[in-house]
SEPAVO-310365 format. One record per residue (C-alpha): residue in three letters; x, y, z. Coordinates in Angstrom, 1 decimal. Last residue first. Example, Ala and Ser with C-alpha at 12.3 -4.5 7.8 and 13.67 -1.06 7.14 Angstrom:
# residues 2
NODE, rest, east, north, up
NODE, Ser, 13.7, -1.1, 7.1
NODE, Ala, 12.3, -4.5, 7.8
This chain:
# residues 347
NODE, rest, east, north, up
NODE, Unk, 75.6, 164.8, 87.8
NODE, Unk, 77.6, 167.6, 88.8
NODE, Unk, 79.3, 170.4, 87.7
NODE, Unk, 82.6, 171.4, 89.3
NODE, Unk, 83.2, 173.5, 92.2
NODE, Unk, 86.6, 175.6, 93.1
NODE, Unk, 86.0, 177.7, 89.9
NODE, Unk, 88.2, 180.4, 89.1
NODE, Unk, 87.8, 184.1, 88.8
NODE, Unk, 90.6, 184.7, 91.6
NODE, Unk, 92.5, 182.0, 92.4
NODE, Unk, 96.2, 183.7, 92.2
NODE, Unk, 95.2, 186.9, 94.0
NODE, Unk, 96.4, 189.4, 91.5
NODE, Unk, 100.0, 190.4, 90.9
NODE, Unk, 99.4, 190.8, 87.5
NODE, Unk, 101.3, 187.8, 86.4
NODE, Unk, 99.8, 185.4, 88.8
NODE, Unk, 96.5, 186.2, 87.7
NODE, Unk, 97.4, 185.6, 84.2
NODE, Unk, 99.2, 182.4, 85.3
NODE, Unk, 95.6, 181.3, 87.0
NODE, Unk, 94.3, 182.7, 84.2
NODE, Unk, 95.7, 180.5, 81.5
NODE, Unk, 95.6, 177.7, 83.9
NODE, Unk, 91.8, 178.0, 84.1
NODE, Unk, 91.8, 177.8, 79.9
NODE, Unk, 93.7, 174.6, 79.5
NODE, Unk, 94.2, 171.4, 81.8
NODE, Unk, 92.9, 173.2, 84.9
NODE, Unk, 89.8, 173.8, 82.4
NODE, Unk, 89.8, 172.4, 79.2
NODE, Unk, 91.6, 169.5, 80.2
NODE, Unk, 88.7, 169.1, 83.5
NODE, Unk, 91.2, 167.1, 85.7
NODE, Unk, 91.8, 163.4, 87.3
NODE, Unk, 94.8, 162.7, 89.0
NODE, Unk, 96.2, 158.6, 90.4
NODE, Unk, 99.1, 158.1, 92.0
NODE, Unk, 100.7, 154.5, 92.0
NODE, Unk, 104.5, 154.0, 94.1
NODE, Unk, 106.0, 150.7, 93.3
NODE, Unk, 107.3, 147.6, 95.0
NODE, Unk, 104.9, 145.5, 92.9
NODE, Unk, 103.6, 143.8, 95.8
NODE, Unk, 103.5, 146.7, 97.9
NODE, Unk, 101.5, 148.4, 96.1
NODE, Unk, 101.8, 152.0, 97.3
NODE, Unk, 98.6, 154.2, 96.9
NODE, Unk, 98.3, 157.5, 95.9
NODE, Unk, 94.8, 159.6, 95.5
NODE, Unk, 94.7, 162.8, 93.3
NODE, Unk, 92.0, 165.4, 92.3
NODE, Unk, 93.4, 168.2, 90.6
NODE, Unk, 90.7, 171.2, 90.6
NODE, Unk, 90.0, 174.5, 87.6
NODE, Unk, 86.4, 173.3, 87.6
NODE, Unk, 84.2, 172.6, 85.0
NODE, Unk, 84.3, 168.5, 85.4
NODE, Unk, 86.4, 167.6, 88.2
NODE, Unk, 83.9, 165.4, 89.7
NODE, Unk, 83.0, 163.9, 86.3
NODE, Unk, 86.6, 162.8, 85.8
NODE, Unk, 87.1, 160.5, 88.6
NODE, Unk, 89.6, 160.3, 91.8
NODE, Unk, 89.5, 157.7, 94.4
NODE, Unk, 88.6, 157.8, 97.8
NODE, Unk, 90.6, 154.6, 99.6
NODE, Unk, 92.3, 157.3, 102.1
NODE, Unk, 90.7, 161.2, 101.8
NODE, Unk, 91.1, 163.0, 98.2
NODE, Unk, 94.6, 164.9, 97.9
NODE, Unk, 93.4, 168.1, 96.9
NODE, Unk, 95.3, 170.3, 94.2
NODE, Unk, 93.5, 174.0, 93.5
NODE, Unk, 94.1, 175.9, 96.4
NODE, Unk, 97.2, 174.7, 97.3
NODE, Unk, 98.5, 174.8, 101.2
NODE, Unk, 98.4, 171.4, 101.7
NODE, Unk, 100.0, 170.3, 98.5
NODE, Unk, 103.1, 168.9, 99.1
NODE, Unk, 102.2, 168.0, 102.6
NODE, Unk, 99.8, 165.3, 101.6
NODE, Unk, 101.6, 164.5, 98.9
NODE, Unk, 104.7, 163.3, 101.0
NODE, Unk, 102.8, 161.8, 104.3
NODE, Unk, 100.8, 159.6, 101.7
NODE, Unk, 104.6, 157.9, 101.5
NODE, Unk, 105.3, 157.5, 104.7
NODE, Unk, 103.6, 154.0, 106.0
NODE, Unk, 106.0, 152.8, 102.7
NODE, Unk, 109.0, 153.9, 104.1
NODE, Unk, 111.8, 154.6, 101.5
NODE, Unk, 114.9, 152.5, 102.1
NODE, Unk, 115.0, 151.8, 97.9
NODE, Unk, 113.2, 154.2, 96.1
NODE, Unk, 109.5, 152.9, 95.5
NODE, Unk, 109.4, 152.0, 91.5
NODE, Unk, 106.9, 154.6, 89.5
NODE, Unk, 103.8, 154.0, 89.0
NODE, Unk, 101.0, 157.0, 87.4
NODE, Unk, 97.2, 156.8, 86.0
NODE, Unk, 95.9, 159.5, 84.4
NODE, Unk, 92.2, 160.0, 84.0
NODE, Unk, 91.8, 163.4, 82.0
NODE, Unk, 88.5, 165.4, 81.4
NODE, Unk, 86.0, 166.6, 79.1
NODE, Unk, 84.1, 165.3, 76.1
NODE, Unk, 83.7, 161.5, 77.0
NODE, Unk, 84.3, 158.4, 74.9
NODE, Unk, 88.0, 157.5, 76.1
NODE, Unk, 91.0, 157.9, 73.4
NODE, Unk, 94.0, 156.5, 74.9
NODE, Unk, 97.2, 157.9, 76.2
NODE, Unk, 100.3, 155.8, 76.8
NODE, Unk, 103.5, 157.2, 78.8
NODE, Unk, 107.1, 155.8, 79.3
NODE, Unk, 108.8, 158.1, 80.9
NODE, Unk, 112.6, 158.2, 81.9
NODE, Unk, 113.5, 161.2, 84.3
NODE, Unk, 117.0, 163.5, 84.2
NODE, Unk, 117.9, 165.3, 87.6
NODE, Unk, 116.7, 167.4, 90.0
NODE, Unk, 113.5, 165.3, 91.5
NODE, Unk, 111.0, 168.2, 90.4
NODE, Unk, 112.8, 169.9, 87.9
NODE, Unk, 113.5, 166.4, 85.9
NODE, Unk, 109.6, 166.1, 86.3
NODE, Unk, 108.6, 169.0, 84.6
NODE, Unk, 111.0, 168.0, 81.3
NODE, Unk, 109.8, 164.4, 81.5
NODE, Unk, 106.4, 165.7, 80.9
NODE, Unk, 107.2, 168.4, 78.3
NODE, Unk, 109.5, 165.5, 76.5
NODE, Unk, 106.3, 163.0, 76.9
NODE, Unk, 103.7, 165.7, 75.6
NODE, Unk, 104.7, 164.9, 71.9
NODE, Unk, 103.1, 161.2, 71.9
NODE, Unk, 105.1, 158.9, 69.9
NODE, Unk, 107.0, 157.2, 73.4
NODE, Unk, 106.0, 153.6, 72.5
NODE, Unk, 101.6, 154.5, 71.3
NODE, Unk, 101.0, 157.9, 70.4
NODE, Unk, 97.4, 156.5, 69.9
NODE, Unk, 95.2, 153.8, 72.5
NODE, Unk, 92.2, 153.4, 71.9
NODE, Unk, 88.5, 152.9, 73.9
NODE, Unk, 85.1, 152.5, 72.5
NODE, Unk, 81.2, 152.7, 73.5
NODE, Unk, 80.5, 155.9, 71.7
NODE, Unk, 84.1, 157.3, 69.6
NODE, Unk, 83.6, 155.9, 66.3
NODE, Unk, 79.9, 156.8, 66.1
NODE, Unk, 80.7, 160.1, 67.9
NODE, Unk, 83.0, 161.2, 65.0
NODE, Unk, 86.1, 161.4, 66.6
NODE, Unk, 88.2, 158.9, 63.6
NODE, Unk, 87.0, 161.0, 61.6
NODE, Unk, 88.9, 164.5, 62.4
NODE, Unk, 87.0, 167.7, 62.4
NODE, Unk, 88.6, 170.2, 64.0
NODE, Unk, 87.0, 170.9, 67.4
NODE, Unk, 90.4, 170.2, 69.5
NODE, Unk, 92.3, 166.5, 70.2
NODE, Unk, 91.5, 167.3, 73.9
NODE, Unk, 88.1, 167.8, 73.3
NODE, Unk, 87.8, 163.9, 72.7
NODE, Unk, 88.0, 163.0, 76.3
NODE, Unk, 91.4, 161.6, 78.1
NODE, Unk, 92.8, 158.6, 79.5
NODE, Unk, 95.9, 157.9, 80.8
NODE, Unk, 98.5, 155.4, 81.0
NODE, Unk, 102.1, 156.4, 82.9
NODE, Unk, 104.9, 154.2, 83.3
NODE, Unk, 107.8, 155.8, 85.6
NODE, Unk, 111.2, 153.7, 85.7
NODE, Unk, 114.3, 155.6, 86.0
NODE, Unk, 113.3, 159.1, 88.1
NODE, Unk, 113.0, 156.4, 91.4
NODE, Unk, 110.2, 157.6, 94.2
NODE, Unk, 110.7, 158.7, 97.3
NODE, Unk, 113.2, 161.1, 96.6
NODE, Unk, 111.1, 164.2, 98.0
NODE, Unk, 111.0, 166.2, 94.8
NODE, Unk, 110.6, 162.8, 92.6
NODE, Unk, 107.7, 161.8, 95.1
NODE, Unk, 105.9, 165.3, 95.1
NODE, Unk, 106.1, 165.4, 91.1
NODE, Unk, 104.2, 162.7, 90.2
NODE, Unk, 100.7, 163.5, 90.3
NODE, Unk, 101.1, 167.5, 89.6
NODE, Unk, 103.1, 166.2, 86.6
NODE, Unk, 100.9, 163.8, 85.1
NODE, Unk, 97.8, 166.2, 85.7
NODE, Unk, 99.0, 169.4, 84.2
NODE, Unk, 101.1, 166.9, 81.4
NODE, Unk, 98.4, 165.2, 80.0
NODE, Unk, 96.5, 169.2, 79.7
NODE, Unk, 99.3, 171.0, 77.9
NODE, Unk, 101.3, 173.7, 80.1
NODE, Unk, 100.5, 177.2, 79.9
NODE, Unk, 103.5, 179.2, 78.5
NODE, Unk, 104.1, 182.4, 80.2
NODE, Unk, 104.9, 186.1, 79.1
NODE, Unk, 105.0, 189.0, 80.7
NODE, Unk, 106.1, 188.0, 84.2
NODE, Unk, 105.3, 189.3, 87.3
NODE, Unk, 104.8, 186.1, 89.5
NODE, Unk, 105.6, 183.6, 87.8
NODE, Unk, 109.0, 182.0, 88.7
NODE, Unk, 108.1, 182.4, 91.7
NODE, Unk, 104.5, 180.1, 90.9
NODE, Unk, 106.9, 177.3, 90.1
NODE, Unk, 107.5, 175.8, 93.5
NODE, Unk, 111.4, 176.1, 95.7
NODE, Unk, 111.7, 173.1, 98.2
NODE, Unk, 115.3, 172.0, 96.6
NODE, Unk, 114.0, 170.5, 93.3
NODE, Unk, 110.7, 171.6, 92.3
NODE, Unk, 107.1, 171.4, 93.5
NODE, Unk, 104.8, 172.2, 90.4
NODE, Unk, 101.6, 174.9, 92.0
NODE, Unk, 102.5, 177.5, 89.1
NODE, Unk, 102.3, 175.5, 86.3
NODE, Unk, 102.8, 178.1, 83.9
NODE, Unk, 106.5, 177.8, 82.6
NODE, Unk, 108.4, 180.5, 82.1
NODE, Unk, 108.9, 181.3, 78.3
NODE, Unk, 110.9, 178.9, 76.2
NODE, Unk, 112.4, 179.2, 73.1
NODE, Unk, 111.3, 179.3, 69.2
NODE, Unk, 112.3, 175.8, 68.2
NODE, Unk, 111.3, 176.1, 64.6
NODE, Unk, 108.7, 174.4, 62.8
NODE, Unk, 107.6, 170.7, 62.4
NODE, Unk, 106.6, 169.3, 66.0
NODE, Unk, 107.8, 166.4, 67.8
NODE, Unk, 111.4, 165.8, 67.0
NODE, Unk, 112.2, 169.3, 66.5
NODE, Unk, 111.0, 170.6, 70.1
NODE, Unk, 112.7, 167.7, 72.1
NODE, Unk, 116.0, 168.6, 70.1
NODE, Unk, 114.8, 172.2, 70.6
NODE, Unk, 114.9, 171.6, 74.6
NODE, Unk, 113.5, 174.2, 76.9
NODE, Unk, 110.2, 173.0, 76.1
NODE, Unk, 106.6, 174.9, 76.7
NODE, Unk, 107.3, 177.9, 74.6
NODE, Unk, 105.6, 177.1, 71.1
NODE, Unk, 103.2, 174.0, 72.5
NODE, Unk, 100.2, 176.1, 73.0
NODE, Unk, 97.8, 178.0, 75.7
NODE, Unk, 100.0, 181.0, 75.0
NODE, Unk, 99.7, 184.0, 78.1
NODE, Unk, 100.8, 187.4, 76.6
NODE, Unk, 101.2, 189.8, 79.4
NODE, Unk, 101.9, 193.2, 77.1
NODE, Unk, 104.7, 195.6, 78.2
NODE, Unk, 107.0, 193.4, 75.4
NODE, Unk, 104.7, 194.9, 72.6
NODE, Unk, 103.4, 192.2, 70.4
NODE, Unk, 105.0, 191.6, 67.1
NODE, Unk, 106.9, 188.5, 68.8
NODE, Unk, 104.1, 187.0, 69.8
NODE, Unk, 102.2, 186.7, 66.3
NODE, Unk, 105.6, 185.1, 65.1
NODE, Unk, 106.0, 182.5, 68.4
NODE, Unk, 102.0, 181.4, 68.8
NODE, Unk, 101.2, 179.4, 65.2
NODE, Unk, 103.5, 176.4, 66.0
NODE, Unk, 100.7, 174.6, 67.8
NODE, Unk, 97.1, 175.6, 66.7
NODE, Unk, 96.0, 179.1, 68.5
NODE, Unk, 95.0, 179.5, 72.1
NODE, Unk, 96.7, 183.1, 72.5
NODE, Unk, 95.4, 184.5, 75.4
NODE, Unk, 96.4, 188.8, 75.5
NODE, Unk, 96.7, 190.9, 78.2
NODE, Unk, 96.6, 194.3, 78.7
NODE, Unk, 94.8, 195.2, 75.3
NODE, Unk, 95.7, 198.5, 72.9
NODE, Unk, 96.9, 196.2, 70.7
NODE, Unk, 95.0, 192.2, 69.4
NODE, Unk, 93.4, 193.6, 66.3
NODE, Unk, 96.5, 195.4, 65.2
NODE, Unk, 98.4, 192.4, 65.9
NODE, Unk, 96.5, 190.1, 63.6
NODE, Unk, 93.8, 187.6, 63.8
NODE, Unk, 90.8, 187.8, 61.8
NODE, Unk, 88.2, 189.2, 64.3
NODE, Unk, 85.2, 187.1, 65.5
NODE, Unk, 81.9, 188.7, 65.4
NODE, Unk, 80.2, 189.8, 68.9
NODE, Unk, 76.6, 188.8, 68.6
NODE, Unk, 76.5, 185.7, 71.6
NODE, Unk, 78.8, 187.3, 73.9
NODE, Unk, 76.6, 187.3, 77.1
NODE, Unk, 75.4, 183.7, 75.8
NODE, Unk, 78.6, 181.9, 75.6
NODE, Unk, 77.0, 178.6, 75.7
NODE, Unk, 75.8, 179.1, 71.8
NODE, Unk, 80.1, 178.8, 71.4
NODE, Unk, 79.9, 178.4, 67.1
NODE, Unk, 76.7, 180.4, 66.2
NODE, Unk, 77.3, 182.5, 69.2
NODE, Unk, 80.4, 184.4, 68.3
NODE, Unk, 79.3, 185.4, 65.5
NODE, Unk, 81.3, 184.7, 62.5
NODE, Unk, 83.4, 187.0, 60.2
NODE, Unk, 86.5, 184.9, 60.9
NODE, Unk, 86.1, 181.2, 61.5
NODE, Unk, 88.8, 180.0, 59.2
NODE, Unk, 91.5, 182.0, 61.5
NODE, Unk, 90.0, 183.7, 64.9
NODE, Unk, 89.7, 186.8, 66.8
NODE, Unk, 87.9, 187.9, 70.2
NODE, Unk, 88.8, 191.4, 70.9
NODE, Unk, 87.9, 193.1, 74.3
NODE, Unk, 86.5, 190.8, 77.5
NODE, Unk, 87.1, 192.2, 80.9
NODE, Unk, 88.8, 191.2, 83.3
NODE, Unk, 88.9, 191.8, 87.3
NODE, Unk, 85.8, 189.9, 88.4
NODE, Unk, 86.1, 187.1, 87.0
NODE, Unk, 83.0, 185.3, 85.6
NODE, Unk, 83.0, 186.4, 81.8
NODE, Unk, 86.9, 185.3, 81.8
NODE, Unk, 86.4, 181.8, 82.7
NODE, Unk, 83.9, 181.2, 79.9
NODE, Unk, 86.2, 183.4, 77.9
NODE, Unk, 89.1, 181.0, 78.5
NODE, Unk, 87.0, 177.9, 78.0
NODE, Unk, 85.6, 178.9, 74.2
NODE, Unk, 89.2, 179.4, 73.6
NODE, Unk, 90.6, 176.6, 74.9
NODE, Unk, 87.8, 174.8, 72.6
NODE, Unk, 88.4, 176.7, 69.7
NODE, Unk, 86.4, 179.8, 67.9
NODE, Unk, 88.6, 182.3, 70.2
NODE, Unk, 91.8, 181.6, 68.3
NODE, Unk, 92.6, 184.9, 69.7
NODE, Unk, 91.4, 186.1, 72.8
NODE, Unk, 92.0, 190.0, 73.8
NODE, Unk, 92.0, 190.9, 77.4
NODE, Unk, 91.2, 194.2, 78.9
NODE, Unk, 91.8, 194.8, 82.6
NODE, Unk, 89.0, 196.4, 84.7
């Protein structure tokens, strides 16, 4: 068995990541730390974790987190790169935040308030990329990876196929998606409270505010091979789970409309987790709800000249905590699904 340590284990991500890890077969479960929540069962804030119900969180420090093989660090943006670096460089430390996504520290200082610390190899392993290559190479073996955010797991599996196959102009994508209130974490906020939230929609990081549109454009620019423009709104939707993103981007001039299904179809043919639903099927959130899946359905309106993909995921699953071990898995050379759900929950 292979012992993993979770800090920031009181979150969402998490609470998703030992969910995940209490049905694979391969891990199991050591030191579960957190910050504020320190010195609190376990069960008292995740009841749904039952097998784990009396353990008592950990503060978080390295001494808490050695001795383990791997180590899922779903801490609050900015918090990852100083614990990391005191790790030993033999451990595989997967981060579920921002602190390694972005290659850029421009991108890095405009959006977030501490220092650009780097970039580890990005965990989205199933990405196409420029010149036929996919991300998962650039996985396999290594010690640390940095697990995309949710907006961008489903934005970028969406798009990608048409940018990598030039079907698709880099200059003009518009994105709107919508996403559950988990994504904004299990702090409390007011504006989530469920009598804000029931029965209303809103829009926030409204003309280019939102600091997953640098990690977006950055996935797509290896996808077609060079720079793309996004302008992308998210809004707040009352659900807990789940991401409805809806993608255009202008039809290249010469492509062949009758073709363009061809492209996502054999993008992802072979992908265990991506599944281009059948013609006029279109994706929703509750059918990816608990499951580590990307459903997608593309369209071309014709009208419009443009290209529009649709993707719906679980953000705390394929968005968070199932990507984590999907690059975990990946990392120790394990079959790359195992311990993941190919079903979600349903009604």
């Amino acid at each position: 068995m292979i012992r993993a340590a979770v800090a920031g284990a009181s979150g969402y991500a998490g609470g998703e990541i030992l969910r995940l890890l209490l049905a694979h077969p391969q891990f199991e479960v050591g030191a579960v730390t957190a910050g504020s929540n320190a010195g609190e069962r376990l069960g008292a804030i995740h009841p749904h974790l039952t097998p784990l119900a009396d353990r008592v969180l950990d503060d978080t420090s390295v001494e808490v987190l050695a001795g383990h093989e791997v180590v899922f660090l779903a801490l609050p943006h900015g918090h990852s790169a100083a614990l990391a670096a005191q790790l030993p460089e033999e451990v595989v430390v997967i981060d579920c935040g921002a602190d390694f996504r972005l290659e850029s520290a421009q991108a890095w200082t405009t959006f977030y308030d501490t220092p650009h610390a780097g970039a580890w190899p990005y965990g989205l392993p199933e990405l196409p990329l420029a010149g036929g290559a996919r991300q998962r190479e650039r996985l396999a073996g290594a010690r640390r990876i940095a697990v995309p955010g949710c907006y961008p797991t489903g934005i970028s599996l969406a798009l990608a196929p048409g940018l990598a196959a030039g079907t698709i102009e880099p200059s003009d994508v518009v994105v709107v998606a919508a996403s559950g209130t988990s994504g904004a974490g299990k702090a409390l906020k007011p504006h989530l409270l469920g009598s804000e939230v029931m029965g209303s929609m809103s829009p926030y990081g409204v003309g280019g505010g939102h600091r997953h549109t640098p990690e977006i454009e950055q996935n797509l620019g290896r996808a077609a091979g060079l720079p793309v423009t996004v302008s992308f709104t998210p809004t707040l939707a009352p659900m807990p789970r789940g991401i409805l993103a809806t993608c255009t981007a202008r039809l290249t001039e010469g492509a062949d409309p009758a073709s363009v299904r061809n492209v996502w179809e054999q993008a992802y043919a072979a992908e265990p987790f991506v599944h281009l639903l059948p013609e006029g099927v279109w994706p929703r959130t509750a059918d990816v709800i608990g499951s580590n899946n990307v459903h997608l359905q593309v369209a071309v309106d014709a009208h419009a000249g443009r290209v529009v993909v649709v993707s719906a995921i679980d953000n705390l699953t394929k968005g968070t905590g199932g990507a984590a071990i999907q690059c975990a898995n990946l990392a120790l050379g394990l079959d790359e699904a195992l311990g993941l759900p190919l079903t979600g929950v349903a009604p």
